[in-house]
C-alpha positions in Angstrom: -44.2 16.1 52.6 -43.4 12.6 51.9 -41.0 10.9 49.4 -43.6 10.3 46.4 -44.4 14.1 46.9 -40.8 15.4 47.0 -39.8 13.2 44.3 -42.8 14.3 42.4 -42.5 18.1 42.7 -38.6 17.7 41.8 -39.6 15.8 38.0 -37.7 17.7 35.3 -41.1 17.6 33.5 -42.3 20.7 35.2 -39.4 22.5 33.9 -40.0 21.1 30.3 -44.0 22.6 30.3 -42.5 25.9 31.6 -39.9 25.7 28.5 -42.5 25.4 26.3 -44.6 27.9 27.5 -41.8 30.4 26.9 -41.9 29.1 23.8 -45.3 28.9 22.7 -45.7 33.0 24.0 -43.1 34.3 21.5 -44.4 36.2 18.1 -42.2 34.0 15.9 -45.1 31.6 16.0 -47.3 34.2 14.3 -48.2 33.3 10.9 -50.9 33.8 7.8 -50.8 30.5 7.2 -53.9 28.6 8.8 -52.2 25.1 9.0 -49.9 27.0 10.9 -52.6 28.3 13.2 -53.9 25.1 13.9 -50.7 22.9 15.1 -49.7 25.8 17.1 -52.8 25.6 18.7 -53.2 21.5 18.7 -49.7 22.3 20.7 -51.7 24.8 23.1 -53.9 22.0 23.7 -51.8 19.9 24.4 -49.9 21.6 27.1 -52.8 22.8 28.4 -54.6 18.9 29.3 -50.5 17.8 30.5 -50.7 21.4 33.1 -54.3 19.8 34.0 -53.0 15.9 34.3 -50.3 16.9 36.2 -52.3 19.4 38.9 -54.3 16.5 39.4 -51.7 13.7 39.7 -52.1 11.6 42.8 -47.8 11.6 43.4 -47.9 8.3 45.2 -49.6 6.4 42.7 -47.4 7.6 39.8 -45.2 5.6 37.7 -42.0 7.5 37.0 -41.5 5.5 33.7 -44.5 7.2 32.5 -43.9 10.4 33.8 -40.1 10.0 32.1 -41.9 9.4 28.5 -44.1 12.4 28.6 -40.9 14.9 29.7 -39.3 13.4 26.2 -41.8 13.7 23.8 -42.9 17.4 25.3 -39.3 18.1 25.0 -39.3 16.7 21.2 -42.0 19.1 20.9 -40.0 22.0 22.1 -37.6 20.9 20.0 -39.2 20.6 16.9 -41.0 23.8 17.6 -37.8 26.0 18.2 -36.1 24.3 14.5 -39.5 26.1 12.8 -39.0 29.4 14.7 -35.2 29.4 13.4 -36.4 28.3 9.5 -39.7 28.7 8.7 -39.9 24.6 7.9 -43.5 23.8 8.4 -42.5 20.4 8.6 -41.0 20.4 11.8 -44.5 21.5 12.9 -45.9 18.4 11.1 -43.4 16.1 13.2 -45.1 17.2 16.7 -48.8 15.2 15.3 -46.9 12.0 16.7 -45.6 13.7 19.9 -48.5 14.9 20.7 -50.2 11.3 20.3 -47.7 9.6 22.1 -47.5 12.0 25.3 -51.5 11.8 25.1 -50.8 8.1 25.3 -48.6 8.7 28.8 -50.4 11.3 30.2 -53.9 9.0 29.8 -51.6 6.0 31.9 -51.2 8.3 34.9 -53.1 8.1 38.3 -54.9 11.5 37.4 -58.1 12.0 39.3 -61.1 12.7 36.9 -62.9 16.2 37.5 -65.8 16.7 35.8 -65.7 18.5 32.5 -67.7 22.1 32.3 -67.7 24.8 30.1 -64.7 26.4 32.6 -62.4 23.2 31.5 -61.1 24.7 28.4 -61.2 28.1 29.5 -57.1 28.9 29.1 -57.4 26.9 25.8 -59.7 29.0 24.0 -58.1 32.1 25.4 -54.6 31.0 24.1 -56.4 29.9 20.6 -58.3 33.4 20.7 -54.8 35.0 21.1 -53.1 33.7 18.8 -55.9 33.8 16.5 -56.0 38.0 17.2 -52.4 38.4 16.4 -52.3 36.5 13.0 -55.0 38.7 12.1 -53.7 41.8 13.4 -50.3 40.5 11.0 -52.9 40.0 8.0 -54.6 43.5 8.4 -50.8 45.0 8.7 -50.0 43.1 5.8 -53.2 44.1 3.4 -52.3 48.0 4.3 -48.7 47.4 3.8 -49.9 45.9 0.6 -52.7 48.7 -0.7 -50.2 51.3 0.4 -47.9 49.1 -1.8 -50.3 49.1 -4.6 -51.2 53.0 -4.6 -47.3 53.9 -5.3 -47.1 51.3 -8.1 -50.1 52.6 -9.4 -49.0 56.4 -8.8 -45.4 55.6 -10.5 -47.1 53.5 -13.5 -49.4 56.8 -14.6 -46.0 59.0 -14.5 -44.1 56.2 -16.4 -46.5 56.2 -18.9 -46.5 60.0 -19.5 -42.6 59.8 -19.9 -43.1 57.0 -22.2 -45.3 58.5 -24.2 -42.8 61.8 -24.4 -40.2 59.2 -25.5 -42.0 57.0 -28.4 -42.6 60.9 -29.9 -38.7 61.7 -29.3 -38.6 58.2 -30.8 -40.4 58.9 -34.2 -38.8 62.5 -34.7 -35.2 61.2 -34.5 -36.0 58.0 -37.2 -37.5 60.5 -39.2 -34.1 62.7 -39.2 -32.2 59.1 -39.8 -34.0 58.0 -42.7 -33.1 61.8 -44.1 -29.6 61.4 -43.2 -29.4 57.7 -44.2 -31.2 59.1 -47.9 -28.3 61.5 -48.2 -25.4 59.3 -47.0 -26.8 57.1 -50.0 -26.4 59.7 -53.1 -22.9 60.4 -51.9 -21.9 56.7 -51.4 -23.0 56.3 -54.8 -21.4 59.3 -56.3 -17.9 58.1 -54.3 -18.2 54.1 -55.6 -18.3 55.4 -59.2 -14.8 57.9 -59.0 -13.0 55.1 -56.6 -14.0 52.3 -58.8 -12.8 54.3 -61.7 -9.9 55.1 -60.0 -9.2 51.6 -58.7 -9.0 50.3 -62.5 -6.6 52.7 -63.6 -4.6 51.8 -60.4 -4.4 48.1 -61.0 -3.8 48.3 -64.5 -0.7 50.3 -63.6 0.0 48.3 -61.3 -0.3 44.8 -62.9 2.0 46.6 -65.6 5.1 47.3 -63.3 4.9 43.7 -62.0 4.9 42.3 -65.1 8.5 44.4 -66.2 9.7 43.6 -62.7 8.8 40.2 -62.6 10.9 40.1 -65.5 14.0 41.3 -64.4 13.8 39.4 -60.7 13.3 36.2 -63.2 16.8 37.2 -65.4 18.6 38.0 -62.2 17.4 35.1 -60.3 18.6 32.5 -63.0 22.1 34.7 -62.7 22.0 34.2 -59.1 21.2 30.9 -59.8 24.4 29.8 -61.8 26.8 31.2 -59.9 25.6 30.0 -56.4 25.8 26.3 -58.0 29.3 27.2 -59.1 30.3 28.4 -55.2 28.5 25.6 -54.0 30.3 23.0 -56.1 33.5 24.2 -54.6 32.6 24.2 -51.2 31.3 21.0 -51.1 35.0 19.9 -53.1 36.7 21.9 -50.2 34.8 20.0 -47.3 35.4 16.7 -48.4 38.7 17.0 -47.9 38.7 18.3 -44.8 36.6 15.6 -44.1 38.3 12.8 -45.2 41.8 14.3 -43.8 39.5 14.4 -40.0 38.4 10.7 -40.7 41.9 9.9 -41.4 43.5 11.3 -38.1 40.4 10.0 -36.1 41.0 6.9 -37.4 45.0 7.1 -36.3 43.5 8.7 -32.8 41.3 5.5 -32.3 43.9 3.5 -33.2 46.2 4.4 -30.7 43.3 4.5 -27.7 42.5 1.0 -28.7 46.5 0.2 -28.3 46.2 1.8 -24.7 43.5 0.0 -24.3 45.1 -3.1 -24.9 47.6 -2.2 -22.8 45.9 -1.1 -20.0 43.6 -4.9 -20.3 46.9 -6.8 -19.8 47.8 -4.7 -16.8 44.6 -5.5 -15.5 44.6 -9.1 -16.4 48.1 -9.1 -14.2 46.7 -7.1 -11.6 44.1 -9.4 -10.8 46.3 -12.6 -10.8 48.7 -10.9 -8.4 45.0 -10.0 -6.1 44.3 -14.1 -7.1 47.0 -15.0 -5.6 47.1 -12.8 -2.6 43.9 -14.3 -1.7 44.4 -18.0 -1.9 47.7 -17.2 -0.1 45.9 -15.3 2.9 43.8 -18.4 3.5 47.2 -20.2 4.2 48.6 -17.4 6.6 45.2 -17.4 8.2 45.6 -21.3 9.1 49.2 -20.9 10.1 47.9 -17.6 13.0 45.0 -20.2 14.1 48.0 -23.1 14.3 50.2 -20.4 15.8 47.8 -19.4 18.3 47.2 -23.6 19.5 50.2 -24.7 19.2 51.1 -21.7 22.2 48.2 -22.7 24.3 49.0 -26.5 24.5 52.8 -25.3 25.1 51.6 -23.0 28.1 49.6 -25.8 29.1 52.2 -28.7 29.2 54.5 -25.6 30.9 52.1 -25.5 33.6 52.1 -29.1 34.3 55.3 -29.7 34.4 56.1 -27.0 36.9 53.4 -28.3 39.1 55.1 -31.6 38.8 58.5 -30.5 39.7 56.7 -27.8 42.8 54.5 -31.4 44.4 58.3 -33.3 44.2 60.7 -30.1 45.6 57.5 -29.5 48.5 57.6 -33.5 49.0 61.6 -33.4 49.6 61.5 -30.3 51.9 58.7 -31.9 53.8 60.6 -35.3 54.1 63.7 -33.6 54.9 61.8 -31.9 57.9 60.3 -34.2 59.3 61.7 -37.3 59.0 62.6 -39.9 55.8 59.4 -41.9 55.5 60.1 -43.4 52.1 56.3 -45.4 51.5 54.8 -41.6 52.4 57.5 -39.9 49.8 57.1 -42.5 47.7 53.3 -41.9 47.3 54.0 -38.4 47.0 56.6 -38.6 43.8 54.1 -41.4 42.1 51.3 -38.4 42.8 53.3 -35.9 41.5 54.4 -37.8 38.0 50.9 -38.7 37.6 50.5 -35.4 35.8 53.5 -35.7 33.4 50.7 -37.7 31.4 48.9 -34.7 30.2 52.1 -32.5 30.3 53.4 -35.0 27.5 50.0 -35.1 25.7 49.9 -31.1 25.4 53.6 -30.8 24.4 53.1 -33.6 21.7 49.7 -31.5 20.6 51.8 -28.1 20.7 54.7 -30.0 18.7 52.0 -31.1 15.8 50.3 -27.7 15.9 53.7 -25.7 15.5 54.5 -28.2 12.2 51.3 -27.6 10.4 51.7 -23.7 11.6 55.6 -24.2 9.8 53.8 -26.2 6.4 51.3 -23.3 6.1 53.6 -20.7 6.2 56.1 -22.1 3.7 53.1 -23.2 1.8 51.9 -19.4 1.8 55.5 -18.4 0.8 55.7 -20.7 -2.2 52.6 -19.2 -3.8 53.0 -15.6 -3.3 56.6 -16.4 -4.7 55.6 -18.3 -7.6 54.0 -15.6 -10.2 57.2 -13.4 -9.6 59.2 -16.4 -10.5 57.8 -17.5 -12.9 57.0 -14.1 -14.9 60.4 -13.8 -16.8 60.0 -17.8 -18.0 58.1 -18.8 -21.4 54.9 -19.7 -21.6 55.0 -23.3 -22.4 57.8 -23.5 -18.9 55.6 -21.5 -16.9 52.4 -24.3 -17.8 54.7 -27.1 -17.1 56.0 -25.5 -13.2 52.5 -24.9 -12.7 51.5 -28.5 -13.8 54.0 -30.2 -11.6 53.2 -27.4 -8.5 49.7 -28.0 -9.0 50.5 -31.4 -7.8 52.4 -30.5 -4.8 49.7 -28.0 -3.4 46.3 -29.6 -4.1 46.2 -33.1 -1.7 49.5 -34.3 -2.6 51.6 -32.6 -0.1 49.7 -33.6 2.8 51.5 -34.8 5.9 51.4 -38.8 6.4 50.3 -40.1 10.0 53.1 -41.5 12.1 52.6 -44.3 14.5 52.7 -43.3 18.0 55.3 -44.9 20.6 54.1 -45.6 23.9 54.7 -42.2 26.5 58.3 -43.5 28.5 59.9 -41.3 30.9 62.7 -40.1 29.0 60.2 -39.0 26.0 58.6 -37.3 29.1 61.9 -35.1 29.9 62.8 -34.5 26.6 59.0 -33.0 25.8 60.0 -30.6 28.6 62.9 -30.1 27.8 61.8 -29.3 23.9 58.9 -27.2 25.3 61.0 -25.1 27.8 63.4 -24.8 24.7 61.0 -23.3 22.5 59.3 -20.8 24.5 
């Protein structure tokens, strides 16, 4: 076979009309209703001229984008048909009118090879309508002897209601005729009891009204007793508690007294408290500066150390080398001049760790001053203790900064005597 063919036979549109076949055969699709009838059958037809297109299709000639339509709106049909089989909804049966018109539309646009039409051409179609036809019937005959048999019962069961019923309106009228005696009776002994209770009732009230009025006459003389004396108890109670009262204002004024005078107390402590914390912070800022000039003046000292040892190393190594080898003064002359060359820097970072270690010295004396000066001054009067901080206030704010010195020119002896001072203090 060749490629068109094979390609052909393989179209999932073949398994779509077998679908709905299956579909169209099941007894769901039986129904009274003639609308019903009709789309099923408009479906029939349907499948029956796409069966007919497709047996004769010329495969080589077909356009597959045709072919593709068709198998979706004969699927849409299955569809739609198998949502009315599962609720009844007639109008998913109405949606297939445009299905079918469309896959009429794609079916007419194939290469179909045009046979001509006899009486046998819609043979299958009329059998399939006459089928379905016969078993909607055969459901309306089933239903119209369901229905008479239906009827007959009702009618049977109505005729043997109405016997009982007729039984029951007589019970009916015999038992409202022995009410109405009863409800005669019940009258003339109502009557015949209102008139002895009512009689009864006035002789009891007038008793009664009576005895309240003697002992609404006595609770009124024993109330106004009750009355009197309460006022009297009351008088004195109220005397007793406000004594008590004022004696408890008394005391808690004396208690409130004294908590305020703790109070006091306990403010001053406070107020002293937090000059002593005052002062321990402005004197940690000093002892903070004097560590930091601590810490420099070290470092420069190390550093001018360093020097000067590798100065007095490049002279003892220029001696022993001279010594070995022969006296050549111009080469150990050069060698000495090299060597002193870095006594310049060593007296630089001795001078710098000399400055550092007097501010570290001022801070630290400066820290000592403060934290001693609250202590000291605590036992004095007032008006001495404003004046010493007056005058100290002077000291310790700008005034007691170090002046600048004027610098003398780096010799040799200042040179020695740097090392000497550095290797002194170490």
């Amino acid at each position: 076979m060749s490629q068109w063919d094979d390609r052909y036979n393989e179209h999932a549109i073949h398994a779509s009309i077998d679908n709905l076949t299956e579909r169209l055969e099941d007894d769901a699709l039986v129904s009274e209703d003639l609308n019903v009838i009709e789309i099923i059958d408009r479906i029939i037809q349907a499948k029956s001229y796409a069966e007919i297109c497709l047996q004769n299709l010329i495969p080589a000639l077909v356009n597959h984008a045709h072919l593709n339509k068709a198998n979706s709106y004969i699927t849409s049909i299955t569809s739609e048909t198998n949502s009315y089989m599962s609720n009844k909804n007639i109008g998913h049966l109405n949606n297939t009118s445009a299905h079918i018109d469309n896959l009429m539309a794609q079916l007419n646009a194939l290469p179909i090879t045009k046979p001509a039409i006899t009486e046998q051409s819609f043979t299958k179609s009329l059998i399939a309508f006459k089928s379905l036809t016969e078993k909607s019937f055969a459901e309306l005959k089933k239903s119209k002897d369901e229905m008479l048999e239906s009827v007959n019962t009702i009618t049977d069961d109505s005729i043997e209601q109405k016997s009982k019923l007729e039984d029951l309106v007589s019970e009916i009228a015999r038992h409202e005729q022995n009410i109405q005696e009863s409800l005669d009776s019940f009258k003339e002994r109502f009557d015949a009891s209102e008139t002895t209770y009512s009689e009864k009732l006035e002789a009891t009230t007038n008793e009664f009204d009576n005895k309240y009025q003697v002992f609404s006459e006595n609770v009124n003389e024993k109330l106004t007793e009750n009355i009197e004396t309460n006022q009297e108890n009351v008088d004195a109670v109220l005397t007793d508690h406000k004594e008590k009262y004022s004696e408890q204002l008394e005391q808690q004024k004396s208690d409130a007294q004294l908590v305020l005078d703790a109070l006091e107390e306990k403010k001053l402590e406070a107020s002293n408290l937090l000059q002593i914390i005052g002062n321990i912070g402005i004197t940690g800022n000093y002892q903070n500066i004097a560590n930091n000039e601590k810490k420099a003046a070290d470092n420069w000292r190390k550093i001018a150390l360093g020097l000067m040892i590798g100065m007095v190393l490049i002279i003892g190594i220029t001696i022993f080398i001279s010594a070995a080898d022969g006296f050549d003064w111009k080469l150990a002359l050069f060698r000495v001049g090299a060597a002193f060359v870095l006594a310049v820097p060593a007296a630089y970072a001795a001078k710098e760790s000399a400055k550092h270690r007097s501010l570290e010295n001022h801070n630290r004396r400066s820290e000592l001053e403060l934290a001693s000066l609250d202590p000291f001054l605590e036992k004095l009067p007032k008006e001495t203790r404003d004046k010493v901080k007056e005058e100290l206030t002077k000291k310790f704010f700008g005034l007691n900064s170090t002046e600048p010195k004027t610098e003398d020119p780096v010799s040799n002896e200042a040179i020695f005597d740097l090392l000497k001072t550095a290797i002194g203090k170490k």
